[in-house]
N, C-alpha and C positions, 0 to 999 in steps of 0.2 A: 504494500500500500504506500504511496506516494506522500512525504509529508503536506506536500501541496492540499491534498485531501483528508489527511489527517486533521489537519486547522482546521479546513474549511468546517469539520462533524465535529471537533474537539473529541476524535475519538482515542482512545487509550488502547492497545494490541489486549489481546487475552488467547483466553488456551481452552478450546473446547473438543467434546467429542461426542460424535453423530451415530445413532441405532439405525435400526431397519434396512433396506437392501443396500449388496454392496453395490458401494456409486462408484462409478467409473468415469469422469470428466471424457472432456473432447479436447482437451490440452494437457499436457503437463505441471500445470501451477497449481492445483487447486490447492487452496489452502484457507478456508474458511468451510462456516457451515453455521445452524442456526438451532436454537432452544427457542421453544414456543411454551409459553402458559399456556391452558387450556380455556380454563375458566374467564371469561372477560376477555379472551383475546381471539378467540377462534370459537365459542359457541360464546353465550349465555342461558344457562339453566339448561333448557332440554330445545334452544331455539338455536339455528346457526348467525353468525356473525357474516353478514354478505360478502366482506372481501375475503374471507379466509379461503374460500374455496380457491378463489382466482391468485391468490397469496402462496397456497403451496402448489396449485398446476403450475406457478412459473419456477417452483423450485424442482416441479418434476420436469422441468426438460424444457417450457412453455417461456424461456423466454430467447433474447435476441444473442445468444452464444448456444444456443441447443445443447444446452448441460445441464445434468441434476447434480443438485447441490445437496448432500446432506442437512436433514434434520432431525433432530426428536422433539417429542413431545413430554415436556419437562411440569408435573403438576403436585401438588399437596395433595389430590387426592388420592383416595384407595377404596379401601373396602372390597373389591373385585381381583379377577386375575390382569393381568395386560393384553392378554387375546380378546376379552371382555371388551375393556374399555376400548382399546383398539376399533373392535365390531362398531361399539357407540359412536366414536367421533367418527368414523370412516360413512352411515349413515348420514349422520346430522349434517357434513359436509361435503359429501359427495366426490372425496378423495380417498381410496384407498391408503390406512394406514396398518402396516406391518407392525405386528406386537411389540418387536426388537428395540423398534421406534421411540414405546413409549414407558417412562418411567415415572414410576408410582411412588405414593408419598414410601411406601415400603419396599420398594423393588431393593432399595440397598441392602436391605436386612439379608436377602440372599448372602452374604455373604458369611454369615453367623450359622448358616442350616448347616459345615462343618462341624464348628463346634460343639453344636449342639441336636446332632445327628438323631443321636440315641438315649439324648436327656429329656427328660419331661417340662416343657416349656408351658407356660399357661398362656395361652393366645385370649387376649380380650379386646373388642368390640366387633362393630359391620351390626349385620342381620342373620340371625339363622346363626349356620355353619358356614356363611361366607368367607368367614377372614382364616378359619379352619382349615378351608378350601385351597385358600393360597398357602397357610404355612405349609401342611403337606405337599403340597406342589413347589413350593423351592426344598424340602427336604429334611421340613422337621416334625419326623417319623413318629414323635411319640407327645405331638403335642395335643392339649387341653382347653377346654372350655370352661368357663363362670356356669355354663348349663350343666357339665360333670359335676362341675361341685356340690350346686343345689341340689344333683340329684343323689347324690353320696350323702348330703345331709342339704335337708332343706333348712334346716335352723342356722345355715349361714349366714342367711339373711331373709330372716321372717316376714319384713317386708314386701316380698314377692312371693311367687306363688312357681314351684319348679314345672319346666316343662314336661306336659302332658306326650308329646310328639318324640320317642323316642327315635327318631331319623334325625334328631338335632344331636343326638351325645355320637360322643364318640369311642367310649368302649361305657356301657351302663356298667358292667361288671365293677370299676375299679374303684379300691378301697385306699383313700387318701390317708387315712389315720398311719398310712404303710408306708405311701410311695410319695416319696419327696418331691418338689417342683422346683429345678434347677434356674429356671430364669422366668422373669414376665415378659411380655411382648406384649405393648399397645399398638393393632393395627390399624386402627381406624377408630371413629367418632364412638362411645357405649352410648349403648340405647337404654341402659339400665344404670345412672350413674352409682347410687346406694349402692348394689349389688356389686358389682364391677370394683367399687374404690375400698368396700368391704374385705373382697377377696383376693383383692390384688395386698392391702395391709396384712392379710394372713398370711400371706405368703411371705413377703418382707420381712416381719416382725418373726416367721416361725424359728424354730429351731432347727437344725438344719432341714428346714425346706417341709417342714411335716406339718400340714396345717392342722389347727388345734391347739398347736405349740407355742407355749412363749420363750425366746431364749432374754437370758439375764446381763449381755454385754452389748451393746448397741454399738460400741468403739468402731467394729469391723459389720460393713455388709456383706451377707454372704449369698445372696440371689439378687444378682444384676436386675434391672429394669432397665429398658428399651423403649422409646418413641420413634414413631412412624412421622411426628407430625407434631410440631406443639404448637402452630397458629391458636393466639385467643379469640379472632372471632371470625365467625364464616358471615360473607355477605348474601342478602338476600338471591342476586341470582347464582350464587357457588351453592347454597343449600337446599334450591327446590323449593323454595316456599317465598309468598308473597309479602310476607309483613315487611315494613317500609323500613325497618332498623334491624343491624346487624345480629347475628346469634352468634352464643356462644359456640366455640368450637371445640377440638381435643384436647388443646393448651390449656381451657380451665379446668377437667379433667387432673391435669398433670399442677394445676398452682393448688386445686382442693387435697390434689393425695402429699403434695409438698408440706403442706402446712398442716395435715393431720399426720403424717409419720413425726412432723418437726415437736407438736406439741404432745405426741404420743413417747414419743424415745427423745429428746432430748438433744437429738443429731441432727445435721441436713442426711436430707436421702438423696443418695449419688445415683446420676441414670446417663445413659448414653440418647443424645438426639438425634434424628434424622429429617429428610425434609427440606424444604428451603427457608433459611437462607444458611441453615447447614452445612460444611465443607464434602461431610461426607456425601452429601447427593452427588454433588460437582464431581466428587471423585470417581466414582463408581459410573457416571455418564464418560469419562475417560477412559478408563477400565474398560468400560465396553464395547467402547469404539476401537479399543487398541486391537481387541480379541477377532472384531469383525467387517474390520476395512482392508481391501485388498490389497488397493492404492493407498501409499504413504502420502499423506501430507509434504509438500515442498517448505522446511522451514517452518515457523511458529505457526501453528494454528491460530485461526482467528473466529473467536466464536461472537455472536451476535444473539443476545440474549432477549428476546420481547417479552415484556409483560406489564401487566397492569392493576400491580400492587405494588408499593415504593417499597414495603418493609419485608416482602417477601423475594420476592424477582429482584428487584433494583437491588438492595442490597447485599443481597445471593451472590449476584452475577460482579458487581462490582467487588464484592469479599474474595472471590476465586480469580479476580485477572481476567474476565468478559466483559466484553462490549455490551454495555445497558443501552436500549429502548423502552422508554414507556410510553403505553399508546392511551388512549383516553376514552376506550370503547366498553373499562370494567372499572374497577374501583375509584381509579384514578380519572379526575375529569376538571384537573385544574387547568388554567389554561397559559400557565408557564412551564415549569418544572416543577418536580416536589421538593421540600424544603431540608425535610429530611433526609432522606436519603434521594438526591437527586440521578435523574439518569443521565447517560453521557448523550443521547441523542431523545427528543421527543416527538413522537409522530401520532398521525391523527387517528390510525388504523396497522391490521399488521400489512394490510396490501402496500402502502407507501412505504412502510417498515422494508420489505424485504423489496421493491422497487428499487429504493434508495441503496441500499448494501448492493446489491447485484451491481447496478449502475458504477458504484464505487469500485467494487472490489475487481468488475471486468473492464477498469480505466475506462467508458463512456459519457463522464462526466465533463 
């Protein structure tokens, strides 16, 4: 990139890396590629965003260098597999999107399903056996549900009332009082918060891992906690619902179990994040691209980050060494920059978004 045009965007180089099929340029140089938000930037809710369609056909081959440029689709959310959402967006927008492509608030945690192959993990939120669905699908063999618990003993949380619908548990048979729970995993928003922040303190506070148990030293943690996601609040079109002000998201989740282990034990309770604005997302989006690009990048990657939440995307993307776009079609609809965490370029939509980079990045400027 030419600093001539560097000035002109005040862009900053960064370092990204692109899912789904391997792309093959029509030159030698390629050395960029792009992360799209989902939510606000390419649908809203269950409705598509107009230019998004016409945004990524020019990234599939449609525009004036007859090159596909690598993308993924980079989002907070989950709940689902990636073949799933994949299906969703590739509907709504009428662009086939490859699974590979897209990465979920939890797609990182793949990388834990070694570790924890053959240990007892307690998967909490989604719907149903949703998030169930994915853990055993990236490979962890012997994970658990808040529905096992209640149904091992319903007096975990008297509160509710345990599932009737034995197609939700995942072994009815097992007896907790026995088998320990090596780590928690929040994958997604609970639908049950009581239950859920109940059972997940059980685990935490047990002795080794044995729910039931109290152990008497709080010094050491000794069952990990993990987030997919701690955003505090989800906007009205990111959560399906019409009320005109923000909802809570997983982040409060995670401040409520903070502050009942803190006044519980006496400790902070240590967890690992994921999500944006996350490092670990960013990473594991490089990771994947290393594993599944044919063609080497010529030189620094240059990634182009769009999205349109400053505290989530912008910050993200500028934290990891990405070029930020903020576009003004989801959260964000100021009509300069954000103040906070401002982006290095702002555009009115992602179709100018990715117009303006191609334009750049293929010297037609």
């Amino acid at each position: 990139m030419s600093s001539v045009l560097k000035r002109s965007f005040g862009i900053k180089q960064g370092v990204f890396g692109s899912f789904g099929s391997r792309y093959i340029s029509t030159t030698s140089k390629l050395n960029y590629a792009f992360a799209f938000d989902i939510d606000g930037v390419l649908i809203k809710g269950n409705k598509q965003i107009p230019e998004a369609t016409r945004a990524l056909k020019l990234l599939n081959g449609d525009n004036s260098s007859n090159r596909r440029i690598p993308f993924v689709l980079l989002t907070n959310g989950g709940g689902v597999t990636e073949s799933q959402k994949a299906e969703q967006i590739s509907e709504l927008i009428n662009v086939k999107i490859d699974p590979k492509q897209v990465v979920l608030s939890h797609s990182p945690m793949q990388n834990l399903a070694k570790k924890y192959s053959d240990k007892r993990v307690l998967i909490v939120g989604g719907r149903g056996r949703s998030c169930y669905d994915v853990a055993k699908n990236y490979g962890f063999h012997e994970a658990v549900t808040p529905h096992d618990i209640m149904h091992w003993n319903s007096s975990s949380w008297p509160l509710s009332t345990p599932t009737s619908d034995l197609s939700m548990l995942t072994n009815p048979a097992q007896e907790f009082s026995q088998l320990p729970i090596h780590a928690v995993m929040v994958f997604h928003d609970s639908f049950d918060w009581g239950r859920d922040i109940q059972i997940m303190l059980d685990a935490l506070c047990s002795h080794n891992g044995i729910l039931g148990t109290r152990k008497n030293d709080y010094t050491v943690q000794d069952v990990p906690l993990y987030w997919s996601n701690v955003s505090l609040l989800k906007f009205p079109f990111c959560f399906f619902t019409d009320f005109p002000a923000p909802r809570l998201g997983q982040g409060a989740v995670k401040v409520a179990l903070d502050s009942l282990y803190k006044t519980l034990t006496g400790k902070n309770l240590q967890s690992v994040s994921f999500g944006k604005p996350h490092a670990a997302t960013y990473q594991f989006a490089d990771q994947v691209l290393d594993a599944i690009t044919t063609e080497k990048f010529v030189g620094k990657r240059n990634v182009y980050a769009v999205g349109d939440n400053p505290a989530a995307d912008i910050q993200g993307a500028n934290g990891y060494g990405w070029t930020s776009i903020l576009v003004r079609t989801g959260v964000f609809t100021g009509k300069d920059n954000s103040k906070e965490f401002p982006a290095q370029i702002v555009c009115e939509n992602v179709e100018e978004a990715v117009e303006k980079v191609i334009a750049l990045e293929e010297g037609k400027l």
